[in-house]
C-alpha positions in Angstrom: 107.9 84.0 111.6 107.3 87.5 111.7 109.1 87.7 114.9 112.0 86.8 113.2 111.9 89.0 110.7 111.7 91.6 112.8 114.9 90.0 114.8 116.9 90.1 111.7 116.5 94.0 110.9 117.4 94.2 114.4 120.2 92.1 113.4 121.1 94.0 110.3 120.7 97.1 112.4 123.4 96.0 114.7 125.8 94.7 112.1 125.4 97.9 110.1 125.8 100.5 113.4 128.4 98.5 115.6 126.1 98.9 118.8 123.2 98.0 120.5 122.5 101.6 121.5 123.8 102.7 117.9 120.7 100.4 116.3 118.6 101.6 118.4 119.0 104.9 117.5 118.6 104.3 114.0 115.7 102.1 114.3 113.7 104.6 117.1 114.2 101.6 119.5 115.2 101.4 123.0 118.5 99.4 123.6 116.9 97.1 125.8 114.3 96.7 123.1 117.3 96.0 120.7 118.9 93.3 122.8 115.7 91.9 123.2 115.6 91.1 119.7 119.0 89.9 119.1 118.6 87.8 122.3 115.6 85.8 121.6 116.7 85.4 117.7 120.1 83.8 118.6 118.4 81.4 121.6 115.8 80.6 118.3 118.6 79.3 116.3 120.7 78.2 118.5 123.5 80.2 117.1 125.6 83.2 118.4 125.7 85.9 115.8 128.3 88.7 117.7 131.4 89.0 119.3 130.4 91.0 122.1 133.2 93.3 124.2 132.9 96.1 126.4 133.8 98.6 124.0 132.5 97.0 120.8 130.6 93.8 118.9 131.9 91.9 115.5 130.1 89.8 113.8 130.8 85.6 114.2 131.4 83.1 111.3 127.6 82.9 111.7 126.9 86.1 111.7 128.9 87.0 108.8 126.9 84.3 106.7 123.3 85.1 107.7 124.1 89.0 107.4 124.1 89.4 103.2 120.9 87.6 103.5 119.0 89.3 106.1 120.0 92.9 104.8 118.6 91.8 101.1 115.6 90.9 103.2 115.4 94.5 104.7 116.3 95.9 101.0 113.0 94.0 99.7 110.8 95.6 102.8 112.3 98.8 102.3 111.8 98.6 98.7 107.8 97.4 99.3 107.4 100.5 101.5 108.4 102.9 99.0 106.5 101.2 96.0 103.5 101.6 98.5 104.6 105.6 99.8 105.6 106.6 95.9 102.1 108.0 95.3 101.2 109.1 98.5 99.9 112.9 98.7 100.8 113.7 102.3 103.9 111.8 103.6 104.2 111.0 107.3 107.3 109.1 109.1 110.2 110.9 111.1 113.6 112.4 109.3 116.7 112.7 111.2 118.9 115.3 109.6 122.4 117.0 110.4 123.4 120.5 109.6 126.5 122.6 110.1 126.0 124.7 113.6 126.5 128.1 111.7 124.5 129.6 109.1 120.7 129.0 111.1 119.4 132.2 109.6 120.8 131.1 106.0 118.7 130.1 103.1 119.7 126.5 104.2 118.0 125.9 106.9 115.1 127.9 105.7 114.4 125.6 103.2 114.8 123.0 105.5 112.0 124.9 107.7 109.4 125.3 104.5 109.9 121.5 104.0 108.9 120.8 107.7 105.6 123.5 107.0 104.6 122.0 103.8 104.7 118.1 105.6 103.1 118.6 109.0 102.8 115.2 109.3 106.8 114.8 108.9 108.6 114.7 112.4 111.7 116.4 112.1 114.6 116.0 114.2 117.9 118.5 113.4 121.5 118.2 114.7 123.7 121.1 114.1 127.4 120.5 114.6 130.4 121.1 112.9 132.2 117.9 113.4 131.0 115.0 110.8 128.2 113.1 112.1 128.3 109.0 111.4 125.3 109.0 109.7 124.9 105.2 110.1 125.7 105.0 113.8 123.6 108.2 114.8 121.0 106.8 112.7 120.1 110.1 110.0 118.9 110.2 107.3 120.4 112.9 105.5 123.0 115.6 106.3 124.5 118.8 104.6 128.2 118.9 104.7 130.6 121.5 102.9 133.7 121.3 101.2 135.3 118.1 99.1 133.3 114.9 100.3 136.5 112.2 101.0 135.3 108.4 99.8 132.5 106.7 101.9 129.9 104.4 101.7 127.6 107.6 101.6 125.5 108.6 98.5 125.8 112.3 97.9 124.7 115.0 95.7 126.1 118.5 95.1 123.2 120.9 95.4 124.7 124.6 96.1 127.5 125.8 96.0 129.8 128.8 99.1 131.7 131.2 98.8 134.8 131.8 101.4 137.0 135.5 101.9 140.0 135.7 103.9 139.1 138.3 106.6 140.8 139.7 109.5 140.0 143.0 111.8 141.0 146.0 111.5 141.9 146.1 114.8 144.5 143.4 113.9 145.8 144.7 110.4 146.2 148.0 112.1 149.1 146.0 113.8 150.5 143.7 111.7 152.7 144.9 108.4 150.6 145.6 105.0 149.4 142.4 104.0 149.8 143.1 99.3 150.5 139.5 98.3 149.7 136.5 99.2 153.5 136.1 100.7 152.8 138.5 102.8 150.8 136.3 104.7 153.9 134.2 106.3 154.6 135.4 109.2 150.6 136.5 110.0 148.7 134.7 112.8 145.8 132.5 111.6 143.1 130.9 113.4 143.1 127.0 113.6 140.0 125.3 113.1 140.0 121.6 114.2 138.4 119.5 111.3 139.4 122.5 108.6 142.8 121.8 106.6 144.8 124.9 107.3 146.5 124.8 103.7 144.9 127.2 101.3 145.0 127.8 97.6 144.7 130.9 96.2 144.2 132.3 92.7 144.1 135.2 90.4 143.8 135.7 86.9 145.5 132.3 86.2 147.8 132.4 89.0 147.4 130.1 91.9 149.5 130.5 95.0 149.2 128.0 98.0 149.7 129.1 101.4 150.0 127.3 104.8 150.0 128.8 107.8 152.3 127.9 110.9 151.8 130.7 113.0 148.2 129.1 114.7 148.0 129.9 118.3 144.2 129.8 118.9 142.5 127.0 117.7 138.6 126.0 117.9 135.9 123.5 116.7 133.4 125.8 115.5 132.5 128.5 112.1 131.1 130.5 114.8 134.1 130.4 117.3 136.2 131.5 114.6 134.6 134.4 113.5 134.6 135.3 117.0 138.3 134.9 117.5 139.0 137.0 113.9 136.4 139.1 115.5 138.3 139.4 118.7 142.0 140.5 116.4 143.5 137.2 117.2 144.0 136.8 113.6 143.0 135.6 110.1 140.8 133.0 108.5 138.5 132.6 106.0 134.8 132.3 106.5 132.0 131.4 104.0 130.6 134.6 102.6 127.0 134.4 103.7 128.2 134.6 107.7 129.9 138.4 107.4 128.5 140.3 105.0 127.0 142.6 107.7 130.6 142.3 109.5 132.5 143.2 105.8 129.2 146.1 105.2 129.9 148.0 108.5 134.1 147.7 108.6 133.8 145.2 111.5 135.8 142.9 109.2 138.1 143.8 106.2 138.5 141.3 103.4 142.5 140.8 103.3 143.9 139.8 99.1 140.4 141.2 97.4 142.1 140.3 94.1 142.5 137.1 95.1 139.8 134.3 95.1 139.3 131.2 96.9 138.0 128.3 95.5 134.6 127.7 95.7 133.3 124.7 97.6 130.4 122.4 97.2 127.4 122.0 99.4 126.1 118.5 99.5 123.1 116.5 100.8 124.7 112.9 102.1 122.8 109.8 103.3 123.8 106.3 103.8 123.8 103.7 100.9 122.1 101.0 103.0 119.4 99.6 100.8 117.3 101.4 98.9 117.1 105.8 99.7 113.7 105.4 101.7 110.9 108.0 100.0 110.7 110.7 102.9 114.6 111.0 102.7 113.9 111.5 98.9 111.5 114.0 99.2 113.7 116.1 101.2 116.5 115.6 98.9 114.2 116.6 95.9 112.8 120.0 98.0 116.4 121.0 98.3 117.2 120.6 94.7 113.9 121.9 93.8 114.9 125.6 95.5 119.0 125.0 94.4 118.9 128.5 93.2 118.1 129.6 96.6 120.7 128.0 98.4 123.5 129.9 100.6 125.6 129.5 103.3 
């Protein structure tokens, strides 16, 4: 019986991730391990729970019926575990958490790095990309993700806040006409950044204005790559604060519209609303909050 049990968080896994490879992941399993699982609880009961293609897996009319109640059984487990982890002084398991790529010397990641000293029985594993990571396929925990979160099945909470300037060099003002309004900015070059809306809204004193640039010849995929290319004169953008202050301090960059302000954007901690938010995931969430006042990127 316990066999089973096991089988049906594999199952659950599975259902939840839309891979073998995907559950494994999540559950620190190898994908042969995985399959084994699904394998042997299928020939068990005689039953075939996925739709299996090349590319992906759906669940059968079987599988759909035996999936609310296996995933309350994993809620229960998880649920058990936490009861039993609520109390404990030193916690030990593994977290799995995604970061933006830029900003590693921010207070951010710093934080993260005094959580990881203060639990040295915490394994931590930390992917830093700009693109959106599926949390549920990759199997984390938690991320940090900027901006307005869009609907999902994720839980969130807002625990900093970042600041953005439109900047440009002065190699590239020096060529371009005098930039006094937010009109002005027309017929300037920006740089595109894939996953980053180019629209923009700007305000002062009351006023709002919304600009959106056409005039995009380099695009990238990265914070970092587009400092560079503003960097480089191949245009404008605007980049959270904490990433060029030395840049604005030395001249290096020039903030373009000082008397107009960006809006603010939110920094949020993310993790998947499958079951129950398991107690390491918590207490990481909690440390961030705890050192809020601290937070920049």
């Amino acid at each position: 019986m316990i066999d089973d049990y096991r089988s049906l968080a594999v199952f659950v896994a599975i259902a939840d991730t839309g891979s073998l490879s995907a559950a494994g992941r999540r559950l620190k399993l190898s994908t042969s391990v995985i399959s084994h699982h699904l394998s042997r609880l299928e020939d068990r009961q005689g039953v075939t729970l996925f739709f299996r293609s090349t590319r992906s897996m759906s669940l059968t009319p079987e599988g759909l019926m035996a999936l609310d109640p296996a995933r309350r059984m994993v809620t229960a487990g998880e649920e058990a575990l936490d009861a039993l982890h609520t109390d404990t002084e030193e916690p030990v398991g593994t977290l799995r958490v995604a970061m933006p790529a830029f900003g590693e010397q921010s207070a951010m990641h710093q934080v993260l790095w005094e959580f990881a000293s203060l639990h040295p029985m915490v394994s931590l594993s930390l992917h830093c990309s700009d693109t959106p990571t599926d949390l549920v396929k990759e199997g984390y925990d938690l991320a940090i993700r900027l901006g307005t979160l869009r609907n999902s099945n994720l839980k969130s909470r807002r625990i900093a806040d970042f600041k953005r300037l439109l900047v440009a060099s002065p190699s590239y003002l020096a060529e371009q006409s005098k930039i006094e309004s937010p009109q002005d900015l027309a017929d300037k070059e920006f740089i595109a950044v894939t996953q980053i809306p180019p629209r923009m809204t700007l305000a002062r004193a009351g006023d709002t204005v919304v600009v959106d640039p056409t005039n995009m010849r380099v695009e990238v995929n990265t914070v970092n790559a587009a400092k560079a290319a503003v960097l480089a004169g191949l245009g404008l953008w605007h980049l959270p604060l904490s990433e060029i202050t030395n840049e604005i301090a030395d001249g290096r960059l020039f903030h373009v519209l000082p008397d107009w302000n960006l809006p603010e954007l939110g920094v949020y901690a993310i993790w998947p609303d499958i079951g129950p938010q398991k107690a390491l995931t918590r207490r990481l969430l909690d440390h961030f909050l705890e050192r809020r006042t601290e937070l920049t990127l």
